[in-house]
C-alpha positions as CSV (number, residue, x, y, z in Angstrom):
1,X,0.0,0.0,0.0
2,X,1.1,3.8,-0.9
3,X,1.0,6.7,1.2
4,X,0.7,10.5,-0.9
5,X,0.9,13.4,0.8
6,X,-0.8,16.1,-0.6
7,X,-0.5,20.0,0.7
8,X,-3.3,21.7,0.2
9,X,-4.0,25.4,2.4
10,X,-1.7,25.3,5.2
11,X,-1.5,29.0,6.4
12,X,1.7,30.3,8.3
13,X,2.4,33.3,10.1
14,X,5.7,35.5,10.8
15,X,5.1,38.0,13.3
16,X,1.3,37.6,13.1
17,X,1.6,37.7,9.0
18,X,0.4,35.5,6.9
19,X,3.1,34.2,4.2
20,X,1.7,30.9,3.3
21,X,-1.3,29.0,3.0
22,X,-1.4,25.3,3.0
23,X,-3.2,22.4,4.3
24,X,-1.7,18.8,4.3
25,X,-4.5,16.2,3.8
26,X,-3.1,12.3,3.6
27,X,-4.7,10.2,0.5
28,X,-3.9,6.6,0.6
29,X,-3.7,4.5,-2.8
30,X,-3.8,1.4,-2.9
31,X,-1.7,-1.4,-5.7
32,X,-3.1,-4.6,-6.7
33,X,-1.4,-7.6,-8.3
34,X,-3.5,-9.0,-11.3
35,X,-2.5,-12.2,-11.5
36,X,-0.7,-13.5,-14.5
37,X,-2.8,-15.4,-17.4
38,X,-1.8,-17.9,-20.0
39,X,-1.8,-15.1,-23.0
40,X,1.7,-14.6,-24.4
41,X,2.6,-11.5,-26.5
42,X,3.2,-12.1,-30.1
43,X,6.8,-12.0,-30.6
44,X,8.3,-10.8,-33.8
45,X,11.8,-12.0,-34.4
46,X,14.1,-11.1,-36.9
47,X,16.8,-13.4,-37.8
48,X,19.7,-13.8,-40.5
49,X,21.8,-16.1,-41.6
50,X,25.7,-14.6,-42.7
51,X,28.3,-16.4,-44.5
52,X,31.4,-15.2,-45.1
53,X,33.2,-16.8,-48.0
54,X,37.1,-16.7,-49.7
55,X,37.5,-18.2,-52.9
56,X,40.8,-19.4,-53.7
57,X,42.3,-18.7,-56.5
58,X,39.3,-17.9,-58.8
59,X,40.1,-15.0,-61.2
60,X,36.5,-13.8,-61.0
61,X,32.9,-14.9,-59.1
62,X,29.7,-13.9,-59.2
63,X,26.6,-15.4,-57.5
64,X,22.8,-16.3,-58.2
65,X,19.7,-15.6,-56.6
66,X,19.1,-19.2,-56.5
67,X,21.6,-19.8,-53.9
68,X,20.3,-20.9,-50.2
69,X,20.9,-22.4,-47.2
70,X,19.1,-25.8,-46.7
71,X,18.0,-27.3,-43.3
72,X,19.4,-31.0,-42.9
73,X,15.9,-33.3,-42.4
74,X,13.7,-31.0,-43.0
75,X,14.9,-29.6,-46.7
76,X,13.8,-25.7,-45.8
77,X,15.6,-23.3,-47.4
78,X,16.9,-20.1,-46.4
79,X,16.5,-17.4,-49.3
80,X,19.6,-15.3,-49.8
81,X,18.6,-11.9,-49.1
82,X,21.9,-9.6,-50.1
83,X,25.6,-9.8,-50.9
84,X,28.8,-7.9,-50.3
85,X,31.6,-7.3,-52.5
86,X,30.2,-9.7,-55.2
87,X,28.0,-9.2,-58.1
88,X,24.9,-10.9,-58.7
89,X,24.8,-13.0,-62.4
90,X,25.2,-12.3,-64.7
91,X,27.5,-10.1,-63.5
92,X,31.2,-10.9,-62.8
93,X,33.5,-9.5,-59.7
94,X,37.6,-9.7,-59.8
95,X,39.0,-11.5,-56.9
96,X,40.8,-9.1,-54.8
97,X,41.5,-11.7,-52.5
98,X,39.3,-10.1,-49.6
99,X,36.2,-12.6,-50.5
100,X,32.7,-11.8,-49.9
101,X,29.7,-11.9,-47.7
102,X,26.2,-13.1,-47.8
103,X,23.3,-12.4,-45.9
104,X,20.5,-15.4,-45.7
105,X,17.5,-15.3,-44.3
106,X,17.2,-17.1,-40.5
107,X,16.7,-20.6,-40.0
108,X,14.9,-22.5,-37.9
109,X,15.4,-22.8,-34.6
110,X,15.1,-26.7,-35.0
111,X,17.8,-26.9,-37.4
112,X,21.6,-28.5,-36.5
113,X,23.0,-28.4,-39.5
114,X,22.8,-27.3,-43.3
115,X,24.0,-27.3,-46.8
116,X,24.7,-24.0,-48.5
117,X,24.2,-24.7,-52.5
118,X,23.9,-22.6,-55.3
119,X,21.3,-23.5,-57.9
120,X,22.3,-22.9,-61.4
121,X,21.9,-24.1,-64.6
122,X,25.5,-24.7,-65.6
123,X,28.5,-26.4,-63.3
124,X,30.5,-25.0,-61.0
125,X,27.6,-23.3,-58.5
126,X,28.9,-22.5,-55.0
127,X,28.8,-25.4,-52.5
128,X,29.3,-26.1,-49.2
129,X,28.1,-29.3,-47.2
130,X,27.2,-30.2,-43.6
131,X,28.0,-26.8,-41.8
132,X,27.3,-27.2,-38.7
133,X,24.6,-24.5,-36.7
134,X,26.1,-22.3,-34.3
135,X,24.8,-19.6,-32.1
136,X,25.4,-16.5,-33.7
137,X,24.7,-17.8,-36.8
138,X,27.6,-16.6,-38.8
139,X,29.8,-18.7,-40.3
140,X,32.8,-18.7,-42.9
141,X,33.4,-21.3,-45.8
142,X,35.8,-21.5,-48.2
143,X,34.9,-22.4,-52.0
């Protein structure tokens, strides 16, 4: 329970002169406790997925929207959402040696492991198997 004081008209005097007029009155609140219930706010959660990749000796890469991470058991795949310091096909980028980047979307919480694989139609698509899930989702492969 809360105690508020409130002042409200108290009058005081200096050499029979009034200087200020207040009054204190005492209100008392009172705080309850509802009780907790079974309903859950809905959460929104953003996650991402980011590879970091060198490429040997490659005189030039370039990658394709088709490429994605895919969930071992389950076959859900993670779109790729953007890249760094490489072009998207058709497209080329030199190899300065520095590699790249790419940003997935999340995966699922369930998942323990996953293939990254991109899906073209020629050979020679970027492809990395059994990586293994670890917390902060960010990893780095080398082609």
């Amino acid at each position: 329970m809360n105690t508020i004081y409130k002042l409200k008209n108290v009058s005081m005097f200096v050499s029979n002169k009034p200087i200020v007029k207040m009054s204190v009155t005492k209100e008392i609140t009172e705080t309850k406790t509802i009780a907790k219930t079974d309903v859950k706010p809905m959460e929104i959660e953003e996650r991402q997925t980011i590879v970091h990749c060198s490429c040997g000796d490659d005189y030039a890469y370039r990658i394709w929207p088709s490429t994605f991470l895919i969930a071992h058991g389950t076959d859900k795949r993670a779109k790729l959402i953007t890249a760094f310091n490489i072009s998207f096909a058709p497209q080329w980028t030199l190899n300065d040696g520095k590699g790249f980047t790419l940003i997935f979307e999340g995966l699922s919480k369930a998942c323990t492991s996953f293939d990254l694989k991109e899906i073209i139609p020629e050979s020679g698509g970027f492809e990395v198997l059994n990586i293994q899930r670890n917390k902060m989702d960010v990893y780095s492969v080398n082609f």
